[in-house]
C-alpha positions in Angstrom: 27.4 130.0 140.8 30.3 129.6 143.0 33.9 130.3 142.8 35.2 126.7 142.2 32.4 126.0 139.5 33.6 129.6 137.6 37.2 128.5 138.3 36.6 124.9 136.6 34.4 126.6 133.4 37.2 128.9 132.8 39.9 126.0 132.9 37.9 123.8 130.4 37.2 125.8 128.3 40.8 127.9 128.2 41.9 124.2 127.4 39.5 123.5 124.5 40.6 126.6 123.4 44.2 126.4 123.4 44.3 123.1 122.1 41.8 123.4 119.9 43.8 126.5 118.6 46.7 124.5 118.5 45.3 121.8 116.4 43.7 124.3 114.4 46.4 126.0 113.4 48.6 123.2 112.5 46.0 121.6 110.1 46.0 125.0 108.5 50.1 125.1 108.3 50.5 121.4 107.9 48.1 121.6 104.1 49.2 125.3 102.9 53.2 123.8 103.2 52.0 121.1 100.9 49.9 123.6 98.6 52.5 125.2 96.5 51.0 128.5 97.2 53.6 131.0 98.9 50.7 133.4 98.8 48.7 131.2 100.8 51.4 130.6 103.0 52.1 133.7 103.7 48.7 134.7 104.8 47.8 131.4 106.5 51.6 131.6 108.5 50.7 135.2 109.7 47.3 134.4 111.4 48.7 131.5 112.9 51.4 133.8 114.3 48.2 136.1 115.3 46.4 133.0 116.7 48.8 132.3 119.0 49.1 135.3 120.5 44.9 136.1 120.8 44.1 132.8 122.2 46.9 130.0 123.1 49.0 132.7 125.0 46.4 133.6 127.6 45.4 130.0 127.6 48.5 129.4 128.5 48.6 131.9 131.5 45.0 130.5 132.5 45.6 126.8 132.6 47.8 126.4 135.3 46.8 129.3 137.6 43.0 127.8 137.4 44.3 124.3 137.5 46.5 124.8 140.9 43.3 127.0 142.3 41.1 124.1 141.3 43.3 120.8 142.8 43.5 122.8 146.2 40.0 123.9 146.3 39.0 120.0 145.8 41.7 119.3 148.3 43.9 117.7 145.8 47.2 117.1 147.3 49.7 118.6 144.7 51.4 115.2 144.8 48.7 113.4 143.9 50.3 111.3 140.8 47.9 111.9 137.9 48.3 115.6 139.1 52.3 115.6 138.8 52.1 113.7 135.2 49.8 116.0 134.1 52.0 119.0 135.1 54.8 117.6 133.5 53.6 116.4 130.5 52.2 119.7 129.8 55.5 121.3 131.0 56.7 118.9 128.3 53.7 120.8 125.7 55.3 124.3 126.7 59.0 122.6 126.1 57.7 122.3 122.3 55.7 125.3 122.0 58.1 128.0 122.9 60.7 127.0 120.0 57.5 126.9 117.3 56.3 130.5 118.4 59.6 131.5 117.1 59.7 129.2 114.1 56.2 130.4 113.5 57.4 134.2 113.2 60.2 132.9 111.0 58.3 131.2 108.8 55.6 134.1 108.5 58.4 136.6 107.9 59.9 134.6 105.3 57.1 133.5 103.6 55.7 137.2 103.8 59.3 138.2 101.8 59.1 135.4 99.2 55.5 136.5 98.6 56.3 140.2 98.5 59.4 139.4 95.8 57.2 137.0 94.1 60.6 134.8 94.8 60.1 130.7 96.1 60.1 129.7 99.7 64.1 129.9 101.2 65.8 126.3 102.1 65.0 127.9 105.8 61.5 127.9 105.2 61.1 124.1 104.7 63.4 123.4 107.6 61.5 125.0 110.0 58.6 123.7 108.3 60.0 120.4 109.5 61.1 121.1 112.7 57.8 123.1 113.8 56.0 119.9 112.5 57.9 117.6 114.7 58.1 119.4 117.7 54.0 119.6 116.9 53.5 116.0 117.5 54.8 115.5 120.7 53.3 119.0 122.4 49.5 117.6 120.7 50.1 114.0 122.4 51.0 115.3 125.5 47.9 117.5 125.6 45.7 114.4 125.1 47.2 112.8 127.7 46.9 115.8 130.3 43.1 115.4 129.5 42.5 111.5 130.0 44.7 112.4 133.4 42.0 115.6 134.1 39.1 113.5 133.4 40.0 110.2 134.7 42.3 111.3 137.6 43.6 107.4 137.6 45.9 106.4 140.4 49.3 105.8 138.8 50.9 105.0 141.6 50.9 105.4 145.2 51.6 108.4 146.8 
């Protein structure tokens, strides 16, 4: 096998992986927050936390350094239009995933403490809750769109 086919198995499936984490976890966070359960919660908010760091991290890493080696291997020009929306739509994905990582380790930690002191979720917890949801949507959309651009490599414009 040669070097570009490695390269390209490596980038599809770090992408399947990281969004398929991504996805993934937020079913799992969008149902517990409607459960009731601040045990579940707590658990289910932790390994999210976990998940993020074990697979959508290095994905993260991996995706554009295979991606770059991959468009000049295939002589991509880095200009090519389908190749600068992609990198900035999922520029715009990492926009909305740094803020939830932190949301995510907030809501863990607080729904850890309300679970420990047998106590209800804090006012806090729901407004993360809302704000890691919202910032979810747009990051997931863009993703989609950065693979109809990998797959289909339309020409947007001329370059």
């Amino acid at each position: 096998m040669n070097t570009y086919l490695i390269l390209k198995w490596l980038h599809i499936l770090s992408s399947v992986l990281m969004v398929g984490t991504g996805f993934g976890s937020a079913f799992f966070m969008f149902f517990v927050n409607r459960s009731g359960s601040v045990a579940a919660q707590a658990v289910v908010s932790r390994l999210v936390v976990r998940a993020d760091w074990w697979f959508t991290t290095p994905t993260v890493i991996l995706q554009p350094l295979t991606g770059i080696a991959l468009a000049h291997m295939a002589g991509w020009p880095m200009g090519s239009p389908w190749l600068l929306v992609s990198i900035a739509l999922y520029a715009l994905a990492g926009a909305c995933w740094l803020p939830v990582v932190w949301l995510q380790y907030s809501m863990a930690a607080m729904a850890w403490q309300a679970h420990e002191a047998d106590q209800p979720l804090p006012a806090a917890y729901w407004q993360h809750a809302r704000w890691w949801e919202a910032l979810g949507y747009p990051a997931f959309l863009a993703m989609l769109a950065v693979y109809y651009l990998m797959v289909n490599k339309p020409a947007l414009w001329s370059a």
